[in-house]
C-alpha positions in Angstrom: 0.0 0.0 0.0 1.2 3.8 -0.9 2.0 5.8 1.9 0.8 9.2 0.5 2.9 11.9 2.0 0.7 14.6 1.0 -1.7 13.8 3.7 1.1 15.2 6.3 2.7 17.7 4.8 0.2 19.7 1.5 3.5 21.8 0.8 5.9 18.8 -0.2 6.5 19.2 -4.0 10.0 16.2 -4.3 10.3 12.8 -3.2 12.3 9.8 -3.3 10.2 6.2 -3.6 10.2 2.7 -4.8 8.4 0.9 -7.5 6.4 -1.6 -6.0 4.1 -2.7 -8.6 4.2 -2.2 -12.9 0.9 -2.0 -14.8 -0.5 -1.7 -18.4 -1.3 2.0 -16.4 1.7 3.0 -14.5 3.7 2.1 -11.6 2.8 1.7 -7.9 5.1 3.7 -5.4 5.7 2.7 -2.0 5.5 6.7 -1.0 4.5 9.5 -3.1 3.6 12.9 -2.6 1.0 12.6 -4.7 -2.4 13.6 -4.3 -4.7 10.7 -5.5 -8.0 12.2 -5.8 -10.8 12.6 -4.5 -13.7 14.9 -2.3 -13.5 16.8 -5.4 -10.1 17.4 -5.9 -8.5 16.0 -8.9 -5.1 14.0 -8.6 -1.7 15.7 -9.3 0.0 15.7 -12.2 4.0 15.7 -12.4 7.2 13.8 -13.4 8.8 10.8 -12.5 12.7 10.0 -12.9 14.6 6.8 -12.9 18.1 7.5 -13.8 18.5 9.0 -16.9 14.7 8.5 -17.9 11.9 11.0 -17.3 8.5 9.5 -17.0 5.1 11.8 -17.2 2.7 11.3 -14.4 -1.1 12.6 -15.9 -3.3 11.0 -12.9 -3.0 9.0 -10.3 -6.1 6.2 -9.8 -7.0 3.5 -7.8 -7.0 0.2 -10.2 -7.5 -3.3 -8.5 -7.0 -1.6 -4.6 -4.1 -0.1 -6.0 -3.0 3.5 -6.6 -1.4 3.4 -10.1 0.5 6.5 -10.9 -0.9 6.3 -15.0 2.3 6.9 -17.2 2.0 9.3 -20.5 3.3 6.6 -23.1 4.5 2.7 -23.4 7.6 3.2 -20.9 7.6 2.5 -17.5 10.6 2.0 -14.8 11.2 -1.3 -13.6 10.0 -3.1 -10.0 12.3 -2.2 -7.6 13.8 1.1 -9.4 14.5 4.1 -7.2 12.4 6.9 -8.5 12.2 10.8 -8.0 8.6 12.4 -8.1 8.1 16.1 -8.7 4.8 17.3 -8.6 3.5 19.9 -11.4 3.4 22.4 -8.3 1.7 25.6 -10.3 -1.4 23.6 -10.9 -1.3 21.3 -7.3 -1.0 25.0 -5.4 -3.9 26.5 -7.6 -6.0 23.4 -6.3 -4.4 23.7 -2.5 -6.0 27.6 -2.8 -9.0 26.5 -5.0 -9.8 23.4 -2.0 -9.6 25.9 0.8 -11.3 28.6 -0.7 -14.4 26.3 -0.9 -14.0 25.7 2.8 -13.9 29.3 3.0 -17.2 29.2 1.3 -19.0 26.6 3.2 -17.9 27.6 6.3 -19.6 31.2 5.5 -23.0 29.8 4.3 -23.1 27.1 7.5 -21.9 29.7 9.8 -24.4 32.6 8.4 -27.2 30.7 6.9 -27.3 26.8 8.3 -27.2 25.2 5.1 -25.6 21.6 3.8 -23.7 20.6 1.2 -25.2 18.9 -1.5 -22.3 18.3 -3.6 -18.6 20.0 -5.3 -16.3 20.1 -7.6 -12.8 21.9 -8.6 -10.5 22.6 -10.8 -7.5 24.6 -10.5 -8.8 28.5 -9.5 -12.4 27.3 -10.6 -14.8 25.6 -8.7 -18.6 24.9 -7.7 -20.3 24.1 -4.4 -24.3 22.9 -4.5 -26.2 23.9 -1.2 -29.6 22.9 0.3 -31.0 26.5 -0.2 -34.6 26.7 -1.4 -33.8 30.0 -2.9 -30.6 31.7 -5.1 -30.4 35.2 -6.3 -27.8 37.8 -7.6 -27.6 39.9 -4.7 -27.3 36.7 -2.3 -24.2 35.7 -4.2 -22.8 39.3 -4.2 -23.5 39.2 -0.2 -21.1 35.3 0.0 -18.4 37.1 -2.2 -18.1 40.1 0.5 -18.3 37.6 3.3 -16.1 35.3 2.2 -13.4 37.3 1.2 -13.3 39.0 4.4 -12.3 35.6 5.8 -9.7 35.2 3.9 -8.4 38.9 4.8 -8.7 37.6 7.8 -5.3 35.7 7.5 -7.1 32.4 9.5 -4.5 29.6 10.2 -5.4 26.5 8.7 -5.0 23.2 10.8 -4.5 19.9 9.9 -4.7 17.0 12.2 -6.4 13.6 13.1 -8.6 12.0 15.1 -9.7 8.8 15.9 -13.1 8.0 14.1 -15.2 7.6 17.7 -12.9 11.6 18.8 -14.7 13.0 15.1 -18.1 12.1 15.5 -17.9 13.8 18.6 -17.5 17.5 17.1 -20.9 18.4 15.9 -21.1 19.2 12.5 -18.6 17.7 11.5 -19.6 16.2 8.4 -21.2 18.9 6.5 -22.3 17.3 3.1 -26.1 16.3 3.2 -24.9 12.6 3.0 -21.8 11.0 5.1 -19.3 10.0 2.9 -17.0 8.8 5.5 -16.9 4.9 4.6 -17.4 3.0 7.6 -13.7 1.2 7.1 -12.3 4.4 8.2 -10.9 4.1 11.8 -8.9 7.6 11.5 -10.3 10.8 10.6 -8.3 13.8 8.9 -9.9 17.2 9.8 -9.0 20.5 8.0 -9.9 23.3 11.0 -9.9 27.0 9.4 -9.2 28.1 13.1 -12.4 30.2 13.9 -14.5 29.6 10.7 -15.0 26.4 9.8 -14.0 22.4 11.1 -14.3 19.6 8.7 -13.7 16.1 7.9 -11.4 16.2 4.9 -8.7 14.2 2.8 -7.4 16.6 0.0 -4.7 19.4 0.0 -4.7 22.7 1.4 -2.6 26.2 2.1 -1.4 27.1 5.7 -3.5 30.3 6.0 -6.6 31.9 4.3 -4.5 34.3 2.8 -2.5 32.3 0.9 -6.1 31.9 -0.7 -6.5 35.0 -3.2 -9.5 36.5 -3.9 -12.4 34.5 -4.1 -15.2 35.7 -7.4 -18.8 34.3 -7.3 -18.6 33.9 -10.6 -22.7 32.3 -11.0 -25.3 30.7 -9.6 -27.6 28.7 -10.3 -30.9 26.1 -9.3 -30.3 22.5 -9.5 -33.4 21.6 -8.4 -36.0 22.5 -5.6 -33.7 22.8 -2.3 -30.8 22.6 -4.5 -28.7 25.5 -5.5 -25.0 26.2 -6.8 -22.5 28.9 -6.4 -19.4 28.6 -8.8 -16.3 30.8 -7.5 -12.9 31.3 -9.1 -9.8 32.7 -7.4 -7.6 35.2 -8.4 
């Protein structure tokens, strides 16, 4: 199994690792730095060098329990090569401030207005966020774009640590999306704390303070359905 190093340390952009596993795909890694996906953050992207070769990394994904690191073309290094990974760090930091800007965002419209999370996505400096509001207008989202961006002003530390699964469920709200997504398989529980704003259960990548962030455009909005409505932001 990959010990992702990401997880520990967002800011980590080299690292040395093993090949553990070859596949039509890619290569398994015994560490990586990494990020494999998921909550609504894409994996990274980046290079991979085994002596004199250069290998392009353009996703990582899981494949048979495994995370494969998928290799651009027919070449791969060998089991048991020593390999140096360097993340494509302009487009993993966009998504770090992208990631944290949405927590930004939902920690705003729980805090202010007490509503869930219905769903998310992101892509570096763009991304949307679904609520359960019953209604969405142009001056609401002009009223989230002041608020949030005086959070981010607001230079908030952002914490990462983790707790045991039975610690976590003991913080209310925790879990903020309308449906858990916490598999029940997970004994330990990462939580991303914007120190004063907002506490979450969380597994992808993130800066070390809100104003690392940018500033954060509602850039639309939109109904998805009766109690269902999105904001899309981008970050500048």
């Amino acid at each position: 199994m990959t010990e992702f190093l990401c997880y520990d340390d967002s800011y980590l952009r080299e690292f040395d690792a093993t090949v553990t596993t070859v596949t039509a795909a890619g290569v398994v890694l015994d560490r990586s730095a990494f990020y494999p996906g998921g909550g609504g953050q894409p994996s990274d992207t980046g290079m991979l060098g085994a002596g004199d070769e250069l290998y392009a990394v353009k996703r990582v994904s899981r494949q048979d329990g495994q995370q494969v690191h998928q290799i651009d073309g027919p070449d791969r290094p060998e089991v048991g090569a020593q390999v140096k990974g360097v993340l494509d760090w302009d487009r993993r930091y966009q998504l770090m401030r992208t990631h944290t800007a949405l927590h930004v965002l939902c920690g705003v419209v729980w805090r202010d207005y007490g509503a869930q999370v219905t769903g998310g996505n992101m892509e570096p400096l763009t991304a949307r966020m679904d609520f359960e509001f019953e209604r969405m207008s142009a001056e609401f989202a002009a009223e989230v774009e002041e608020l949030i961006n005086k959070e981010v002003e607001a230079a908030r530390p952002v914490e990462i640590r983790s707790l045991s699964r039975e610690e976590a469920f003991k913080i209310p709200d925790l879990i903020r999306t309308k449906i858990n997504l916490l598999p029940p398989a997970i004994k330990q529980v990462r939580i991303i704390d914007i120190v004063g704003l907002d506490l979450q259960a969380d597994g992808g990548t993130h800066v070390a303070n809100t104003s690392e962030v940018g500033y954060i455009r509602v850039v639309g909005h939109e109904s998805k359905g009766r109690i269902n409505k999105r904001l899309r932001i981008a970050v500048s």
